[in-house]
C-alpha positions as a Python dict, from the first residue, in 0.01 Angstrom:
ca = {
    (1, 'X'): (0, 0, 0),
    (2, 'X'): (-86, 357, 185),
    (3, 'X'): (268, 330, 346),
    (4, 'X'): (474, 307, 18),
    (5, 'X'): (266, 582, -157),
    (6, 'X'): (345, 781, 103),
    (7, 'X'): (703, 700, 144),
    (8, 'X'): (698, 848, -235),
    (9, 'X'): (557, 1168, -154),
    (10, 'X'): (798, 1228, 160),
    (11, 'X'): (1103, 1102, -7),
    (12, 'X'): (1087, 1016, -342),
    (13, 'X'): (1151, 663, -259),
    (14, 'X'): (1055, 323, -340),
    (15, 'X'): (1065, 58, -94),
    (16, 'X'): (946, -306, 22),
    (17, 'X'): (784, -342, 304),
    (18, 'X'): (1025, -623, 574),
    (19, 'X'): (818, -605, 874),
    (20, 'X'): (515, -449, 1011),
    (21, 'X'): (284, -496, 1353),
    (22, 'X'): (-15, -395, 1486),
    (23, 'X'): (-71, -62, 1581),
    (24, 'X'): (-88, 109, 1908),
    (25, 'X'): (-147, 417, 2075),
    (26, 'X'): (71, 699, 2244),
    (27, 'X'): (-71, 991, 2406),
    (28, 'X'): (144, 1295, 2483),
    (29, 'X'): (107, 1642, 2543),
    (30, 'X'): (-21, 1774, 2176),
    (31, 'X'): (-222, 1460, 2088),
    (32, 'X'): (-301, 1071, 2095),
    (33, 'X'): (-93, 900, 1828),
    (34, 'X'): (-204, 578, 1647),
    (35, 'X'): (164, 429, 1531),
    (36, 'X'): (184, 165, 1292),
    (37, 'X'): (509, 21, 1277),
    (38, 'X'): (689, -62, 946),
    (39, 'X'): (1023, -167, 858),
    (40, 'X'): (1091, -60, 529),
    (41, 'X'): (1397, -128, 274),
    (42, 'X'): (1466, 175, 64),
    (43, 'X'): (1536, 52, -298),
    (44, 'X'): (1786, 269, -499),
    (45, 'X'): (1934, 625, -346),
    (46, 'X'): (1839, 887, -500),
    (47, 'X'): (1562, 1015, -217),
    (48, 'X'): (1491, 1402, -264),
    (49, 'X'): (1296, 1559, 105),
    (50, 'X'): (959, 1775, 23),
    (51, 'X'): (1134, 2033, 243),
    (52, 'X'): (749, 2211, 264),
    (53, 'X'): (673, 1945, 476),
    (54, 'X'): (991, 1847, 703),
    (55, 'X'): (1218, 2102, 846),
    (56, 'X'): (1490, 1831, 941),
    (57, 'X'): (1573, 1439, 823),
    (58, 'X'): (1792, 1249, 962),
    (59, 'X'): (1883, 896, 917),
    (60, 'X'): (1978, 649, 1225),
    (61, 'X'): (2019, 305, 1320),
    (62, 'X'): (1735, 100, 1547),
    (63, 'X'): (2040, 125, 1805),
    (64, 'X'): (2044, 529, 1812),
    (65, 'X'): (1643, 548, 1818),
    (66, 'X'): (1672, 556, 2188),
    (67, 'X'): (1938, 872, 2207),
    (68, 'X'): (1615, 1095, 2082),
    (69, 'X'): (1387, 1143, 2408),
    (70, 'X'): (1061, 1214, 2210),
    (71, 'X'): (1121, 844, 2041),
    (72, 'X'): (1246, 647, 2339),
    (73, 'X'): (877, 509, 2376),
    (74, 'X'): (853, 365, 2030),
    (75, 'X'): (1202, 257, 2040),
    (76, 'X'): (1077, 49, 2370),
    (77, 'X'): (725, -43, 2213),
    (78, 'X'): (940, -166, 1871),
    (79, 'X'): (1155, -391, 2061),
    (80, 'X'): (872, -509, 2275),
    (81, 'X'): (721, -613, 1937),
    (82, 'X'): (1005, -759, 1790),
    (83, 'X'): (1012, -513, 1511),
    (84, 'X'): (1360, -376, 1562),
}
């Protein structure tokens, strides 16, 4: 699956995908964003961040999505969903 290999290459990790849904669309200032929401279950910890790529990782719980303003939206759309 397209999301695992690229969970790989962002974080060295493997993981099973839980829960997924269909995609939908968010348009901001930069762009229009297709989402497709997964709910992954990292297996093992050992991740390692391609720190080319991301500047900043941090880990939260589905509760805490809602404290960042640019993910409020999702965090809305995921419950809506039934995802988280």
């Amino acid at each position: 699956n397209i999301i695992l290999r690229e969970l790989k290459e962002e974080i060295n990790a493997n993981g099973k995908i839980i829960k997924t849904s269909y995609p939908y669309i968010v348009n901001d200032e930069e762009a229009r964003w297709i989402i497709v929401p997964f709910i992954i279950k990292i297996l093992g910890n050992r991740l390692k961040i391609n720190k080319n790529e991301h500047s900043e990782v941090k880990w939260v719980s589905a509760k805490e999505l809602e404290k960042f303003k640019d993910l409020r939206k999702d965090a809305r759309e995921l419950k809506v969903r039934r995802i988280l």
